[in-house]
PDB file with one MODEL, atoms N, CA, C and O in Angstrom:
MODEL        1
ATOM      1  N   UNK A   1     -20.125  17.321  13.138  1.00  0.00           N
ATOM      2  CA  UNK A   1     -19.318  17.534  14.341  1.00  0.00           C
ATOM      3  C   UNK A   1     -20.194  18.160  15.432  1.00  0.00           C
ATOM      4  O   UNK A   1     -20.930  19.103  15.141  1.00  0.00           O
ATOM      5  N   UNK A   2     -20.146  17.694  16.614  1.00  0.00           N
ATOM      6  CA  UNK A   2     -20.885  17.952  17.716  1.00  0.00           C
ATOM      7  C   UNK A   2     -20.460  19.339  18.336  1.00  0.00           C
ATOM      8  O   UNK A   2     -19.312  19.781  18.302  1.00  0.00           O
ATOM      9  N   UNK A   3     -21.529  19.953  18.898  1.00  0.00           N
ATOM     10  CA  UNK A   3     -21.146  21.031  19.743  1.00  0.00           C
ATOM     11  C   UNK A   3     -19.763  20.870  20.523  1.00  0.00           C
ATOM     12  O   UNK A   3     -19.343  19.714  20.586  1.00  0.00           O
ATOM     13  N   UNK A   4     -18.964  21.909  21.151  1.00  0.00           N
ATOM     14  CA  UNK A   4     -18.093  21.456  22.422  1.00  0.00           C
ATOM     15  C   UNK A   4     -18.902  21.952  23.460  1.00  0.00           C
ATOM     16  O   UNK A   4     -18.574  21.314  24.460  1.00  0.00           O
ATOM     17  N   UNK A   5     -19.847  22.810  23.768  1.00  0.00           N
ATOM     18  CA  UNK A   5     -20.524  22.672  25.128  1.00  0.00           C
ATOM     19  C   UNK A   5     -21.353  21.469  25.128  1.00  0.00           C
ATOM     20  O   UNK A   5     -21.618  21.055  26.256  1.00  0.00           O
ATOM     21  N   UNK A   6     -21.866  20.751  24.072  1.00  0.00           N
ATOM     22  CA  UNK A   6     -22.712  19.245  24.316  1.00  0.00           C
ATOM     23  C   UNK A   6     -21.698  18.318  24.944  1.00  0.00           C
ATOM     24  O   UNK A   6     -21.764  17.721  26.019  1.00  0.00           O
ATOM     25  N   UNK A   7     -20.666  18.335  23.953  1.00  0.00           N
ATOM     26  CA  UNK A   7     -18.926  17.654  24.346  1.00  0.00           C
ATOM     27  C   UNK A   7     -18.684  17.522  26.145  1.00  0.00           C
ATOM     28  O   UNK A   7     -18.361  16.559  26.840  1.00  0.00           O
ATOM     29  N   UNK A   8     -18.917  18.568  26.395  1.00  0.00           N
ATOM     30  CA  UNK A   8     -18.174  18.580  27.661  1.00  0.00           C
ATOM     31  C   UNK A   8     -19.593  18.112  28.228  1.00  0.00           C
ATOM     32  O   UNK A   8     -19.515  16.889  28.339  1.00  0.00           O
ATOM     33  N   UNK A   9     -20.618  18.468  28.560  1.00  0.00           N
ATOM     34  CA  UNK A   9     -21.836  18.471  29.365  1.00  0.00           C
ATOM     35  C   UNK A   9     -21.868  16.525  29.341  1.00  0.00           C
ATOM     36  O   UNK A   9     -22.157  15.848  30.328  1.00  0.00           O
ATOM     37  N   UNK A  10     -21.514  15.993  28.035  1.00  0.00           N
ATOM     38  CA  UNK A  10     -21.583  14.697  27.993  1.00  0.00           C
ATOM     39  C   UNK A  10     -20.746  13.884  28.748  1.00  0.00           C
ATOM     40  O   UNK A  10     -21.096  12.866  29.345  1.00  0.00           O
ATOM     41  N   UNK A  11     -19.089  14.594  28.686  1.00  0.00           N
ATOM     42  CA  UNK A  11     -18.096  13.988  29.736  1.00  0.00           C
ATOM     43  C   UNK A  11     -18.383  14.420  31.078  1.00  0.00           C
ATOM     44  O   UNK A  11     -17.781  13.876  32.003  1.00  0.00           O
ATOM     45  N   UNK A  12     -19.155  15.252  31.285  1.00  0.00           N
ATOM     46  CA  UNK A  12     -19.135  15.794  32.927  1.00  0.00           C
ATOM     47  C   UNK A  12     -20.442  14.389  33.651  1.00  0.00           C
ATOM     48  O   UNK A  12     -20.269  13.824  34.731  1.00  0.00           O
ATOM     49  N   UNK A  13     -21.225  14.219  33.035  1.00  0.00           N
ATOM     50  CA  UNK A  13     -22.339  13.239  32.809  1.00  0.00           C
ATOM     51  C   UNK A  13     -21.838  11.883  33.026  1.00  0.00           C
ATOM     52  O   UNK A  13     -22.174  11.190  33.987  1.00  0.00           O
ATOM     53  N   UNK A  14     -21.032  11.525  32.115  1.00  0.00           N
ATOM     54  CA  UNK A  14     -20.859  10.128  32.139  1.00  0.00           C
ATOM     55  C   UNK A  14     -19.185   9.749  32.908  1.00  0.00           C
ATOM     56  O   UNK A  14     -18.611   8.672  33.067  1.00  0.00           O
ATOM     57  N   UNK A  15     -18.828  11.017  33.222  1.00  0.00           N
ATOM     58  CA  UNK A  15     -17.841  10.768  34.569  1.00  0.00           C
ATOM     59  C   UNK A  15     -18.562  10.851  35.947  1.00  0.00           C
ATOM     60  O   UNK A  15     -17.979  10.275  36.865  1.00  0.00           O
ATOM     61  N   UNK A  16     -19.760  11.486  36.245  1.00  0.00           N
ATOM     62  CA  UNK A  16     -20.284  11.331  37.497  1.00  0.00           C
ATOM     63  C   UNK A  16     -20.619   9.881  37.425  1.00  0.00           C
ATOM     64  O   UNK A  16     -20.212   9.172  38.345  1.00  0.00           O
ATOM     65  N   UNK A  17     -21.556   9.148  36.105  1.00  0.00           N
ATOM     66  CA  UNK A  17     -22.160   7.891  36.362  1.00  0.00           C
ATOM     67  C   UNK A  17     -20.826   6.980  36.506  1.00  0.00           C
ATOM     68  O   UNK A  17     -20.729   5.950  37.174  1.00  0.00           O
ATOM     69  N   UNK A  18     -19.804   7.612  35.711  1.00  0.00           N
ATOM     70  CA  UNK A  18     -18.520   6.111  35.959  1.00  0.00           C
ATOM     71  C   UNK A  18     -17.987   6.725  37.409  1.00  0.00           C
ATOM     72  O   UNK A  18     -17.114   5.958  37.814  1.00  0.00           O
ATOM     73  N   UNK A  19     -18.199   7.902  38.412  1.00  0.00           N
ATOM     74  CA  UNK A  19     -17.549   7.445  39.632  1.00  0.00           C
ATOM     75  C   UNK A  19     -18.714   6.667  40.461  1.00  0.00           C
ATOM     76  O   UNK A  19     -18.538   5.962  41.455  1.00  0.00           O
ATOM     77  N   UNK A  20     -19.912   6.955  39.831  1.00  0.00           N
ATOM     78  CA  UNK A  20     -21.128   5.982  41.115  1.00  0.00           C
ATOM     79  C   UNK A  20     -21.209   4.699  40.786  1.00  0.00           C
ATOM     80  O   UNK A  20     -21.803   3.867  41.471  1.00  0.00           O
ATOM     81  N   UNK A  21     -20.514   4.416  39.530  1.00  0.00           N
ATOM     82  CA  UNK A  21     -20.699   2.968  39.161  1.00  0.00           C
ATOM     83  C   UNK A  21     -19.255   2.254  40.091  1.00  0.00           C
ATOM     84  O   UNK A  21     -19.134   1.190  40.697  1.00  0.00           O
ATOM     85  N   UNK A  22     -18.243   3.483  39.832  1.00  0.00           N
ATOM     86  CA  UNK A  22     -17.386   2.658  40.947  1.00  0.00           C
ATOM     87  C   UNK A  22     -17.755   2.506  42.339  1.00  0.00           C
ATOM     88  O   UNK A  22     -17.394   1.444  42.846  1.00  0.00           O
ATOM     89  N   UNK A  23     -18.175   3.042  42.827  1.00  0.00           N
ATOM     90  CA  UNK A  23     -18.627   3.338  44.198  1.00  0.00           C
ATOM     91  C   UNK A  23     -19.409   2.284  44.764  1.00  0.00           C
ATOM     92  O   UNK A  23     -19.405   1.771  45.882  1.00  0.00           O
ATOM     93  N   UNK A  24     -20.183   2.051  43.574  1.00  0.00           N
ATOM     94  CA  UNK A  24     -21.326   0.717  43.773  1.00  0.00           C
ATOM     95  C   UNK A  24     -20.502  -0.482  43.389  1.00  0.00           C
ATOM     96  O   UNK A  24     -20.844  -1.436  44.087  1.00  0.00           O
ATOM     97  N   UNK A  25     -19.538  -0.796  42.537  1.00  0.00           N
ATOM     98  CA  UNK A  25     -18.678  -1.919  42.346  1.00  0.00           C
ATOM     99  C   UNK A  25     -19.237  -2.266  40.994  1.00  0.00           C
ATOM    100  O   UNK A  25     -19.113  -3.457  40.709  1.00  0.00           O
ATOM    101  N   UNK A  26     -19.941  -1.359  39.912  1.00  0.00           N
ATOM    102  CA  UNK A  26     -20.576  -1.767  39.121  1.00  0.00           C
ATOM    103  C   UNK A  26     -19.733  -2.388  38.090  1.00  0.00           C
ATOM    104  O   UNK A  26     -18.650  -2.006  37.647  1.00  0.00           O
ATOM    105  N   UNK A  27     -20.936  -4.145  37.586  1.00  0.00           N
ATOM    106  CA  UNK A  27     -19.449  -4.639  36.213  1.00  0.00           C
ATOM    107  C   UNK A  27     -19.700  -3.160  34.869  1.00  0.00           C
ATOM    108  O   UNK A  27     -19.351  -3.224  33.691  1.00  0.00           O
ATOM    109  N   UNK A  28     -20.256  -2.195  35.427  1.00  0.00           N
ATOM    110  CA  UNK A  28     -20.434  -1.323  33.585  1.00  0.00           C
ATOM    111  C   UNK A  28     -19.178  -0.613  33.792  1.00  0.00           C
ATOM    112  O   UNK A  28     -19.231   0.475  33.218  1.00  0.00           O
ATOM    113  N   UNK A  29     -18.278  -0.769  34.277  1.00  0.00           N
ATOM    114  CA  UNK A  29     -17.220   0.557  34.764  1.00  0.00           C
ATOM    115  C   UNK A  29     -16.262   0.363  33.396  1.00  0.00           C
ATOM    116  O   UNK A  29     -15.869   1.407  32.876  1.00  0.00           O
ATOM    117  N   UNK A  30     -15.807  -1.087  32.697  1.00  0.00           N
ATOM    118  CA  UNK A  30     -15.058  -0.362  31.795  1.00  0.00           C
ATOM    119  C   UNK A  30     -16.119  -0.161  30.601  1.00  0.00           C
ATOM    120  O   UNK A  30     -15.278  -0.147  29.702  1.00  0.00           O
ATOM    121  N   UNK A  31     -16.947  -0.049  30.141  1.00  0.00           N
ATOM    122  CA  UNK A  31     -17.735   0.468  29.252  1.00  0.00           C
ATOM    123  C   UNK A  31     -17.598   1.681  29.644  1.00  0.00           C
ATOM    124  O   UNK A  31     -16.643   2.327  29.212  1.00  0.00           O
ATOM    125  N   UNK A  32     -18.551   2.286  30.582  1.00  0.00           N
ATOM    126  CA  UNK A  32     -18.463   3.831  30.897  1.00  0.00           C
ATOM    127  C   UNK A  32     -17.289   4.682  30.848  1.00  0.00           C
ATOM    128  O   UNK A  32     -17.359   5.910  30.902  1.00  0.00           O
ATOM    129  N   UNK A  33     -15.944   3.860  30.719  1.00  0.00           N
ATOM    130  CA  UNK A  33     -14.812   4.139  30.824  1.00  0.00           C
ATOM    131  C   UNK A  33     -14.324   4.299  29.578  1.00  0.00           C
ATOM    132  O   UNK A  33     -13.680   5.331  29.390  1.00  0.00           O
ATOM    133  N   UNK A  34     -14.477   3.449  28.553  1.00  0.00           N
ATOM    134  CA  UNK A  34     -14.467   3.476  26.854  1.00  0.00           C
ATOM    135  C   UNK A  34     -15.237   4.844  26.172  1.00  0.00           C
ATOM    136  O   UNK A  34     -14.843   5.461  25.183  1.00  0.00           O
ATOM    137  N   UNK A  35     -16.410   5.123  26.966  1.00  0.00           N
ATOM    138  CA  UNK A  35     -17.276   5.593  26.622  1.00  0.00           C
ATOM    139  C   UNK A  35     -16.287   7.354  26.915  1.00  0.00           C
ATOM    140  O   UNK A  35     -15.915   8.155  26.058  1.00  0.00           O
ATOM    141  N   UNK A  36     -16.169   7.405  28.076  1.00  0.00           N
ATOM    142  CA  UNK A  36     -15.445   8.828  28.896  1.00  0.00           C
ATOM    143  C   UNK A  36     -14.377   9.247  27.872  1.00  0.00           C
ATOM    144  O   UNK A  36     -14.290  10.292  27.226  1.00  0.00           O
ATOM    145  N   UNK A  37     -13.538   8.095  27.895  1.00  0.00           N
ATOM    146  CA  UNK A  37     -12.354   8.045  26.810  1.00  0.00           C
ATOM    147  C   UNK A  37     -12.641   8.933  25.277  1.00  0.00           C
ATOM    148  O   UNK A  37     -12.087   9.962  24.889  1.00  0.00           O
ATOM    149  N   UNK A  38     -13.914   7.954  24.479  1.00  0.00           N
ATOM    150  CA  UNK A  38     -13.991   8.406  23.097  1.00  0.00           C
ATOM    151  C   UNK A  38     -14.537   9.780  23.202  1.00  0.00           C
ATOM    152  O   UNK A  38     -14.256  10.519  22.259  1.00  0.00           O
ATOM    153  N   UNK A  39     -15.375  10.352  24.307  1.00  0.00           N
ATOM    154  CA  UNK A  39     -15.475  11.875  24.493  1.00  0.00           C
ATOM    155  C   UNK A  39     -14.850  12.745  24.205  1.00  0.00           C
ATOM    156  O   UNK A  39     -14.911  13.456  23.202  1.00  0.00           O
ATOM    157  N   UNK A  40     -13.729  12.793  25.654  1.00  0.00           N
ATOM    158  CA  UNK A  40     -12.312  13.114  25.631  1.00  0.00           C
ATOM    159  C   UNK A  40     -12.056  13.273  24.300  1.00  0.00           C
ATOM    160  O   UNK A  40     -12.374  14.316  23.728  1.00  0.00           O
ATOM    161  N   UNK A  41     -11.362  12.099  23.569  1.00  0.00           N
ATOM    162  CA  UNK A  41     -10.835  11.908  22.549  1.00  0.00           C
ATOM    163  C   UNK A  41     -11.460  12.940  21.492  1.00  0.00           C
ATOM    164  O   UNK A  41     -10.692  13.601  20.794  1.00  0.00           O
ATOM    165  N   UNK A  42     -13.254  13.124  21.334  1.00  0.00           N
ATOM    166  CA  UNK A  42     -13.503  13.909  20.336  1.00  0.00           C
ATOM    167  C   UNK A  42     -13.360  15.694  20.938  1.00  0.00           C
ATOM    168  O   UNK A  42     -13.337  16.705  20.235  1.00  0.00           O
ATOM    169  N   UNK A  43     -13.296  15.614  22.167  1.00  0.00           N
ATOM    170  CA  UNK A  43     -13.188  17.103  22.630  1.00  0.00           C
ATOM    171  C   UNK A  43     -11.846  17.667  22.068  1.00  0.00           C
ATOM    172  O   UNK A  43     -11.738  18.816  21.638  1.00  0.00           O
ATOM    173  N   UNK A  44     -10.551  16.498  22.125  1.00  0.00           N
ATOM    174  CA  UNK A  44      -9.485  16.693  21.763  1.00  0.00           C
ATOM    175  C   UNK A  44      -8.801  16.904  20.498  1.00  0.00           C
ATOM    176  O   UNK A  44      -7.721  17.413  20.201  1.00  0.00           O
ATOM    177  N   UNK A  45     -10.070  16.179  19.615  1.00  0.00           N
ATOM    178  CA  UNK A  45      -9.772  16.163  17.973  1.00  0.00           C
ATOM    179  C   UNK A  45      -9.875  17.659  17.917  1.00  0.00           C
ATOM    180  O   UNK A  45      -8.981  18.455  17.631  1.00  0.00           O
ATOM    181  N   UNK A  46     -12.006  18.073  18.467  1.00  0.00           N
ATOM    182  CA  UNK A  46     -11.796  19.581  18.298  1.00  0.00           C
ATOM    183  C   UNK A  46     -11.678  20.625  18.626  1.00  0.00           C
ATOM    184  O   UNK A  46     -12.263  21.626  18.213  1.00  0.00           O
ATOM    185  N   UNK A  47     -10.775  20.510  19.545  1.00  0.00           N
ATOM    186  CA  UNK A  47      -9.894  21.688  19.740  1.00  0.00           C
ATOM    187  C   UNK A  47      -8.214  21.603  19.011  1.00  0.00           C
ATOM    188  O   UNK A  47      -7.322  22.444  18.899  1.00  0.00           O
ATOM    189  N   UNK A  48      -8.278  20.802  18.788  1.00  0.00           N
ATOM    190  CA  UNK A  48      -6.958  20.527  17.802  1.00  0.00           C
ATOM    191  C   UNK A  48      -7.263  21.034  16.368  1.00  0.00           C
ATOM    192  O   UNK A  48      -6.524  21.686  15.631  1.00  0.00           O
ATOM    193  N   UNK A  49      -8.474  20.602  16.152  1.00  0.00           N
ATOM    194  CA  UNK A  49      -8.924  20.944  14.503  1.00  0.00           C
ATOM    195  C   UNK A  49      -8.889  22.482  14.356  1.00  0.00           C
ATOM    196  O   UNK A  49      -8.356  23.026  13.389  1.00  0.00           O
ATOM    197  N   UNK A  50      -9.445  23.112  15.299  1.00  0.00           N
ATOM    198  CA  UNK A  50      -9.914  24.836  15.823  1.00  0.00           C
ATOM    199  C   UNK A  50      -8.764  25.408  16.371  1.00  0.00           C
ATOM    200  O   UNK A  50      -8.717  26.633  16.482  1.00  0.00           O
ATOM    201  N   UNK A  51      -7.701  24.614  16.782  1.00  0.00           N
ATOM    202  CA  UNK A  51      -6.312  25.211  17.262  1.00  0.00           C
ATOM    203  C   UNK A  51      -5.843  25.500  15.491  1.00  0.00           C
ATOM    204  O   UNK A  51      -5.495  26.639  15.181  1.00  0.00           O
ATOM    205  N   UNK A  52      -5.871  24.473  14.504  1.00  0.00           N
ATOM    206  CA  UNK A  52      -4.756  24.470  13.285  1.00  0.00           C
ATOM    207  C   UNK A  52      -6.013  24.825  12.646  1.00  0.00           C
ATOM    208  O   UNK A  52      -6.458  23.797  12.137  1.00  0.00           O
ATOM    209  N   UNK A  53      -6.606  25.578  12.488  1.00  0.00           N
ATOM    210  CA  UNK A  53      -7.364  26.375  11.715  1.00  0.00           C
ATOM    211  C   UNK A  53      -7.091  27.831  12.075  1.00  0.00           C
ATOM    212  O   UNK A  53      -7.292  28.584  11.122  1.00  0.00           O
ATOM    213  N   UNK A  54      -6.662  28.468  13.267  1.00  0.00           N
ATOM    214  CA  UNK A  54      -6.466  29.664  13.612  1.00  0.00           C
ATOM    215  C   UNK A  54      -5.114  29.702  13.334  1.00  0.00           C
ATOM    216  O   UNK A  54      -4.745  30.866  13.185  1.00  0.00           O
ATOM    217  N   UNK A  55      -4.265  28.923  13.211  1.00  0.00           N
ATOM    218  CA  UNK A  55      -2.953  29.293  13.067  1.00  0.00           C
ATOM    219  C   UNK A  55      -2.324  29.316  11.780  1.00  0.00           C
ATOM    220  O   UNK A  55      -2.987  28.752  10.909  1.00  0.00           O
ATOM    221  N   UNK A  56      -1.243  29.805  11.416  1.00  0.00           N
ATOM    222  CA  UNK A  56      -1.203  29.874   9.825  1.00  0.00           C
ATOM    223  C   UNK A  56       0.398  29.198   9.502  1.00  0.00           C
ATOM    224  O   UNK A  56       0.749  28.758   8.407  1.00  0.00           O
ATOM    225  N   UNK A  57       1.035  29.232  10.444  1.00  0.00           N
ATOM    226  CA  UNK A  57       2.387  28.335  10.381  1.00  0.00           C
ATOM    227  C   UNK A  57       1.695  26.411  10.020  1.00  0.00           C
ATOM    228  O   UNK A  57       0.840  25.618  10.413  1.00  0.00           O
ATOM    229  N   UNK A  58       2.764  26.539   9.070  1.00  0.00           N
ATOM    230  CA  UNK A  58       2.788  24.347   9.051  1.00  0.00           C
ATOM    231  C   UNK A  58       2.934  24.093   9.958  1.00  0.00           C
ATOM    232  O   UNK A  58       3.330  24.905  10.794  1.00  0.00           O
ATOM    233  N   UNK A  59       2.657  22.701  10.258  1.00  0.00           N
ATOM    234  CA  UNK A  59       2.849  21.490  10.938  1.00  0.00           C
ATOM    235  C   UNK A  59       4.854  21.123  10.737  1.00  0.00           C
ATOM    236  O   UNK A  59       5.488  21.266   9.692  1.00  0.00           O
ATOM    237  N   UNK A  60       5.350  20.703  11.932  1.00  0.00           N
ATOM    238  CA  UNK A  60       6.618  19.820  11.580  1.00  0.00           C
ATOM    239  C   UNK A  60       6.258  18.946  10.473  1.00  0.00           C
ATOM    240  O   UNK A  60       6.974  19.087   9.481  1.00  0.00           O
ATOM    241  N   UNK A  61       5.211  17.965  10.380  1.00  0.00           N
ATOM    242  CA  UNK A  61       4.794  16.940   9.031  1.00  0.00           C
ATOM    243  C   UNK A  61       4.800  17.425   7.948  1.00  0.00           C
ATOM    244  O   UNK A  61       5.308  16.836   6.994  1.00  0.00           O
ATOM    245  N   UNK A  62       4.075  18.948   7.818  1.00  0.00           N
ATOM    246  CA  UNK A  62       3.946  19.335   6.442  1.00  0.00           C
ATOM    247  C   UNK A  62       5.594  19.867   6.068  1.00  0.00           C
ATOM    248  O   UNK A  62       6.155  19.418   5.069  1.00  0.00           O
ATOM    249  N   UNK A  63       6.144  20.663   6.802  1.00  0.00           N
ATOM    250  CA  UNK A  63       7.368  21.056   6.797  1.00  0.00           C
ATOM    251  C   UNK A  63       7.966  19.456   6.174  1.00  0.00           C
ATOM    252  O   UNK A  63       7.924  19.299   4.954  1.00  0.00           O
ATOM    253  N   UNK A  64       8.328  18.693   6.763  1.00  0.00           N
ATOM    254  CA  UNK A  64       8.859  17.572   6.299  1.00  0.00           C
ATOM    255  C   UNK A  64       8.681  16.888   4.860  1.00  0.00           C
ATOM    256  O   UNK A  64       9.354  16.220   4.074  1.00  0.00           O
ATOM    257  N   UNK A  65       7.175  17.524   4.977  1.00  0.00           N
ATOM    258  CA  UNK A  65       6.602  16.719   3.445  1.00  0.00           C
ATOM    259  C   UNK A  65       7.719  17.429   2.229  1.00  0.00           C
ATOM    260  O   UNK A  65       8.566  16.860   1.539  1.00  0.00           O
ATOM    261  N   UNK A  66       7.326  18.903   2.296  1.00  0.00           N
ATOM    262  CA  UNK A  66       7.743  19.656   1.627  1.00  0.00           C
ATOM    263  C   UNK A  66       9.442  19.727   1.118  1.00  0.00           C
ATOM    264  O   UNK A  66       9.884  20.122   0.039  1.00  0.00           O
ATOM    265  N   UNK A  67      10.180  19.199   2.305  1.00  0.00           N
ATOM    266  CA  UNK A  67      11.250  19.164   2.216  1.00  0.00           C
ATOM    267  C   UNK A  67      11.516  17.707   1.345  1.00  0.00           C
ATOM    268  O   UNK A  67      12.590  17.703   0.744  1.00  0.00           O
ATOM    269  N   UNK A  68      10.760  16.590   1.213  1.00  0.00           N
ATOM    270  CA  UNK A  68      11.133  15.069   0.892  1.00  0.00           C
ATOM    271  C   UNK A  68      10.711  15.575  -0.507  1.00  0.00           C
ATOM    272  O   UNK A  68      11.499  15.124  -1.339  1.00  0.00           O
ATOM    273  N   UNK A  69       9.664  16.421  -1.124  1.00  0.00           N
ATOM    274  CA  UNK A  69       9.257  16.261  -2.674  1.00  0.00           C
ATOM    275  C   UNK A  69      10.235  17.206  -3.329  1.00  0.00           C
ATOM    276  O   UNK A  69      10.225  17.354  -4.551  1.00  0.00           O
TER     277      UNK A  69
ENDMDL
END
């Protein structure tokens, strides 16, 4: 698992190049855009992972599990 200051330094990076690629009309814009996305996406896993590691209450899911067995 990657740093979150690499995390972010990487989305701050490849959102400047996807606004100059718009700017220029570039065809890389939805790549860079896929690319911004799966960032995001892992910044979001971990702080989610590091949110439910500090906390000690279940999940609604686990609650649910528990209740179906």
């Amino acid at each position: 698992m990657r740093d979150i200051d690499a995390l972010y330094s990487a989305h701050e990076r490849v959102r400047s190049q996807l606004m100059a690629a718009r700017r220029r009309g570039s065809p890389d814009v939805p790549e860079l855009e896929r690319k911004d996305r799966r960032i995001i996406a892992e910044i979001t896993d971990l702080n989610w992972s590091r949110y439910l590691k500090r906390r000690k209450r279940r999940t609604y899911k686990e609650r649910q599990r528990e209740k179906a067995a």
